[in-house]
N, C-alpha and C positions, 0 to 999 in steps of 0.2 A: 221019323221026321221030327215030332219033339224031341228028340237028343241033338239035332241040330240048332234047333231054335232057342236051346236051353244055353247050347254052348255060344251061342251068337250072343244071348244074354250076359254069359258070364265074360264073353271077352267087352262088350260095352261097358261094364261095369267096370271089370280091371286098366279101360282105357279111362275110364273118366277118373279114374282113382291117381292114374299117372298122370293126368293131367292138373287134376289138381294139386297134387305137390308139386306138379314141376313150378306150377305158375306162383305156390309159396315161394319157392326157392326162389324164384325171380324176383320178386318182390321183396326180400331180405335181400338178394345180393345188389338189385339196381339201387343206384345215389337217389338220396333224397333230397329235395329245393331246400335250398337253407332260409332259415329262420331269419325275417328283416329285422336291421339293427333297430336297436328302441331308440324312439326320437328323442332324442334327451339336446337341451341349447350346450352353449361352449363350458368348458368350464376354465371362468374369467376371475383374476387375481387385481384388484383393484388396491391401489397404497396412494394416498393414503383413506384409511379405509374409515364408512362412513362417522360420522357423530363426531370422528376427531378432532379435538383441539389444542391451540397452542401450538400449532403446526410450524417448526423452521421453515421459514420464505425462502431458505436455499435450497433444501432439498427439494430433489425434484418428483413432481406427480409421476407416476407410472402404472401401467398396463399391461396385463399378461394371459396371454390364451392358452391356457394348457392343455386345452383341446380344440376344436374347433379353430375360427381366425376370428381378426377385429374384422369388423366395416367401419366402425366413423369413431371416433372418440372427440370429445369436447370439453374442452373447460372454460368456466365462463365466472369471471367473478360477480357479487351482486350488483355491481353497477352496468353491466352486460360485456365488461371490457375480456375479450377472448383473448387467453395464453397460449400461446404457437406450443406445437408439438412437434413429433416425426413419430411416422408410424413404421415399422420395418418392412424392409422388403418379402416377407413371407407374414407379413399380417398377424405375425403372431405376439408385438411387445411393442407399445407405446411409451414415449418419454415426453416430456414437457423440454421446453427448449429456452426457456424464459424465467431469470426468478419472479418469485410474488410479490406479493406486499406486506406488510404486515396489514395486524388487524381488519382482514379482508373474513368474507366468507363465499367459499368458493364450491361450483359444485362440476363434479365429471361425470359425463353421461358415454357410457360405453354403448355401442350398438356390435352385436355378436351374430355368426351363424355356427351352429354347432356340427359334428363330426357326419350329421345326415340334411345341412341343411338349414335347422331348424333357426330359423331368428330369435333373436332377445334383444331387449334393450333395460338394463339398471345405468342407479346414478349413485354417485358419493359426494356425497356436504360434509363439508370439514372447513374450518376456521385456524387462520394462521393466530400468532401471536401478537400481541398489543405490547410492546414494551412501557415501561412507566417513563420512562426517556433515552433521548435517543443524540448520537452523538455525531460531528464526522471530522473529518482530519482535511487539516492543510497544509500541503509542502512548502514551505518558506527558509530563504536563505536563513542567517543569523541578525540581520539586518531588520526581518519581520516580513520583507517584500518575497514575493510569492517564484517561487521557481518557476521558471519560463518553459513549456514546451519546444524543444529543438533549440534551447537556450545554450551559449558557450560560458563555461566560470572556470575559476581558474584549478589549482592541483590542490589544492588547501581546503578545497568549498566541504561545508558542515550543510547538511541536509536535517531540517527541523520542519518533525510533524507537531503540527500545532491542533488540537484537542480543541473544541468549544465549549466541552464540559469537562468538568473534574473527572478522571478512571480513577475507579476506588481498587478494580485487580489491572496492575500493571502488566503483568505476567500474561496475562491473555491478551492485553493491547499490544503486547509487544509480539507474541509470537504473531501477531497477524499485520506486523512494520516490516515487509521483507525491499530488501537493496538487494538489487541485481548489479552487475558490473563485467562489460567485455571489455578487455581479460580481467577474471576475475580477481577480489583484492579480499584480503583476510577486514572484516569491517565489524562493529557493534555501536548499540544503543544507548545512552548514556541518560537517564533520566535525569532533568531540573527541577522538575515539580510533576504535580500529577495532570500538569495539561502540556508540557511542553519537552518531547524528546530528541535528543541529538543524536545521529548518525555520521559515524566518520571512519574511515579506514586506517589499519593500522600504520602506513606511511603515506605520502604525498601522493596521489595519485599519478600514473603514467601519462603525458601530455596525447589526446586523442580518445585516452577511456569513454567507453560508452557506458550512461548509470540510468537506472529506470526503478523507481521507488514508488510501491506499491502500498496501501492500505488496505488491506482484504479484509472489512470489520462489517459488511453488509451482512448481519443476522448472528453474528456474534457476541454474549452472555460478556459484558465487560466490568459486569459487578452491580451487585444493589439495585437491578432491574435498568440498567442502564445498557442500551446497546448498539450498535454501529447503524448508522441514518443511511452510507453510500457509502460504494467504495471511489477511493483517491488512486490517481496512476500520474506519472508526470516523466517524463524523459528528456538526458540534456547531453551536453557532451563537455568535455574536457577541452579547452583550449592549450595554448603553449606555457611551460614552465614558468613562470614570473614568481621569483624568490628576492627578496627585498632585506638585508641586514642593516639596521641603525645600531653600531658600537661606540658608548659609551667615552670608549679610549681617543678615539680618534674623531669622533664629532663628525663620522661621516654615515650615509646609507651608501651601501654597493649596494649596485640593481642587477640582476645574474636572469637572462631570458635563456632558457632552455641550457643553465651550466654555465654559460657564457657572459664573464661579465659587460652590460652594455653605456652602464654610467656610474659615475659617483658625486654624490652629492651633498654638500657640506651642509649643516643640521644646526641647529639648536635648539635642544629640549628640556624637559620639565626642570626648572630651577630645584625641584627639591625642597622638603620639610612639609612641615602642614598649618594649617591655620582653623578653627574654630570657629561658627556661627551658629550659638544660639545651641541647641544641641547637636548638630551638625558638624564633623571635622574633615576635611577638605586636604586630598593630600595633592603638590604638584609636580610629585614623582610621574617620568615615564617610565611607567611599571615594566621589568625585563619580562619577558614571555615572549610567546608564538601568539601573532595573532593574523589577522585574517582582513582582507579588503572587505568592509562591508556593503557600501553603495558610493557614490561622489556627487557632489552638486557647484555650480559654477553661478553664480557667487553661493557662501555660506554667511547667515548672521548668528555668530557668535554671542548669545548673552552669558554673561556668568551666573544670574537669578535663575536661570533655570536648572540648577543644579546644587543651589540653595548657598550662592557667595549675593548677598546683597547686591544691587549698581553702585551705591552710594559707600561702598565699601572701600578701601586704598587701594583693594587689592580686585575690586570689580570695572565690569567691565562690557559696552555693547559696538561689535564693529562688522564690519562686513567683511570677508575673508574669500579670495577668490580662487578657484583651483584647486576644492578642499576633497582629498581622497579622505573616507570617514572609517575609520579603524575600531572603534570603541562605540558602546550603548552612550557611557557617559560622555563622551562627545570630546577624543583624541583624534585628533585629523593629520595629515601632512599637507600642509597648504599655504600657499604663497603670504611673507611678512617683508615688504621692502624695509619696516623700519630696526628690523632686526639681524640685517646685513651684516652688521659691524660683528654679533655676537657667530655669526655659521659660523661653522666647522674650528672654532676655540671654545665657546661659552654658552652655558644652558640658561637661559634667563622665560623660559616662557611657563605656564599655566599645568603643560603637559604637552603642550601639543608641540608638531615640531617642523618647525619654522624651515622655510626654502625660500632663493630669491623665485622672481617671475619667472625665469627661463627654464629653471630645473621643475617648479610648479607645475607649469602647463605642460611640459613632457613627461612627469611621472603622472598630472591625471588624464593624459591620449592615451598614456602607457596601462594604465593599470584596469583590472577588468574584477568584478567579485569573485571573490574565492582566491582571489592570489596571496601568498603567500607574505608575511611583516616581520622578520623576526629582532627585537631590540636584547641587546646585549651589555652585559656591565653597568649598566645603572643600578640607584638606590630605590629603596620602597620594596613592597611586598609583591610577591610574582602577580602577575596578573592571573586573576580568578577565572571560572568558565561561564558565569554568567557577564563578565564584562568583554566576552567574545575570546575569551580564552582553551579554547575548547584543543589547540592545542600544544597550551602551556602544562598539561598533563601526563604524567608517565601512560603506557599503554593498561597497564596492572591496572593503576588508580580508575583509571576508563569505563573498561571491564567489569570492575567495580560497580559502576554505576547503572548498570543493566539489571534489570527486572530479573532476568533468568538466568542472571551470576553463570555467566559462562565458565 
């Protein structure tokens, strides 16, 4: 009976034995709960990033989750004024949508949940740039008067950004003077000084062109701590051909609308030679060149002292002129003279300017529109210059020349 009891012992034992390795072996082969991920917040790309200064007002703030997403982002400068953003559609990169200011101080307050969750919230304070002075552009004819929005001028018109300060680097003012043109036209910049740039294409423009001339200088380094206040935008169109020859030979102007010519009109211009006052010498050549309609006014008073001929002079003179289309700074007009009827289309006896009866007057100033086209021919004296609205008495080369970025 004990060798039963013995053997009943021994197989208990060798079952508990199997049983216990089986339930190791369970235990090594069943999967084990996985480990929770560590809380950890987003991990967020902030630019620009804190303490920075001298920050470009153009570039733009941005935002970036490279883990986790955004929840709210904000920017607010010290005076509490909020910059518009966009946040992306998957929460992961914010942008600003808005330039800044200069010398602002600005801060971005990011609010984050990270890859489990976890919330955050930092900020970034950064400070734009304070320029020492600041600059901005105005589009004006040649004339000085300001280009018109949805304004018509004619195939000839000279586009002049007008500067309020000196540019000490032309080069950077210039790459940021961009002209557009539907259809496009081969065109450059032609510096007069360092406040004042001409724009012109290299032929007459097509009647219809569309032109839209841009100053993109808002945050732009334009020399000596000097830099762009605003940016300038202005768009006009091109009206009908109006091309105008005064030749010399003949004492007459043809008037040519779209090729075609529509009148001719018998002239008398500048007698020729010069006279002296005081240091001043005075010439009353109509100087040969291309020049350009500038503005017109109905009446014009003529003085000669404003251009340093005394009144009291033989040769001075104050009268009112009416019908006066204005071609020159110095004050060359074509504009109605009854008493110099006798002299059209045989004899040049005037000042510079060039004399029409009344009926030709009033129909070349209904007719004529800025930017149309003058060109005088055959006469004596020196070409006409580019500051006296000569802008296209010049070769194209010479032009060229005249650009910041020597094309």
């Amino acid at each position: 009976m004990w060798l039963t009891a013995l053997a009943a012992v021994i197989a208990l034992v060798t079952a508990m034995a199997w049983w216990q390795g089986e339930s190791d072996r369970l235990a090594v082969d069943s999967p084990q709960p996985p480990e929770p991920p560590p809380a950890v917040p987003a991990a967020v790309t902030i630019s620009p990033a804190a303490a920075t200064t001298a920050v470009d007002p153009v570039v733009e703030a941005r935002v970036t989750a490279d883990t986790g997403t955004l929840t709210s982002v904000t920017l607010v400068s010290e005076t509490g004024e909020t910059v518009p953003g966009a946040l992306s559609a998957d929460s992961h990169s914010w942008v600003s949508t808005a330039a800044l200011e200069y010398g602002r101080t600005y801060t971005l307050t990011v609010s984050s949940r990270g890859p489990t969750g976890v919330p955050d919230t930092r900020t970034s304070t950064f400070t734009t740039l304070t320029p020492q002075e600041q600059t901005r552009v105005t589009f004006t004819r040649t004339s000085g008067a300001q280009l018109a929005e949805g304004g018509t001028y004619g195939v000839g018109t000279v586009i002049v950004a007008r500067f309020d300060e000196p540019v000490p680097d032309r080069a950077a003012a210039e790459e940021r003077l961009i002209v557009e043109t539907e259809p496009a036209v081969d065109g450059s910049w032609y510096w007069m000084d360092d406040q004042h740039a001409h724009w012109r294409p290299k032929e007459y423009y097509q009647p219809g062109t569309k032109v839209t001339a841009t100053a993109d200088i808002f945050g732009a380094d334009l020399g000596d701590g000097l830099y762009g206040e605003q940016n300038t935008r202005v768009s006009f169109r091109i009206g009908d051909s109006h091309v105008s020859i005064a030749d010399d030979e003949t004492k007459m102007i043809t008037v040519y609308k779209n090729g075609e010519l529509v009148r001719t009109i018998p002239t008398s211009m500048g007698k020729g030679g010069s006279e002296t006052f005081g240091s001043k010498t005075i010439s009353f050549w109509t100087q040969p060149g291309v020049y350009t309609v500038m503005d017109k006014a109905n009446p014009v008073i003529m003085d000669s002292s404003t251009y340093g001929m005394p009144l009291d002079s033989p040769q001075g003179y104050r009268l009112a002129v009416n019908y006066a289309v204005r071609l020159t700074n110095s004050g060359i007009y074509v504009h109605e003279l009854e008493s110099t009827i006798w002299a059209q289309g045989n004899t040049n006896v005037s000042h510079g300017c060039l004399n029409v009866n009344a009926d030709h007057a009033r129909w070349f100033y209904e007719f004529s529109q800025p930017g149309d086209v003058f060109e005088v021919r055959n006469t004596g004296g020196d070409r006409l210059p580019i500051w006296q609205n000569g802008d296209w008495s010049v070769s194209w080369d010479e032009w060229l020349a005249g650009s910041a970025l020597q094309r």
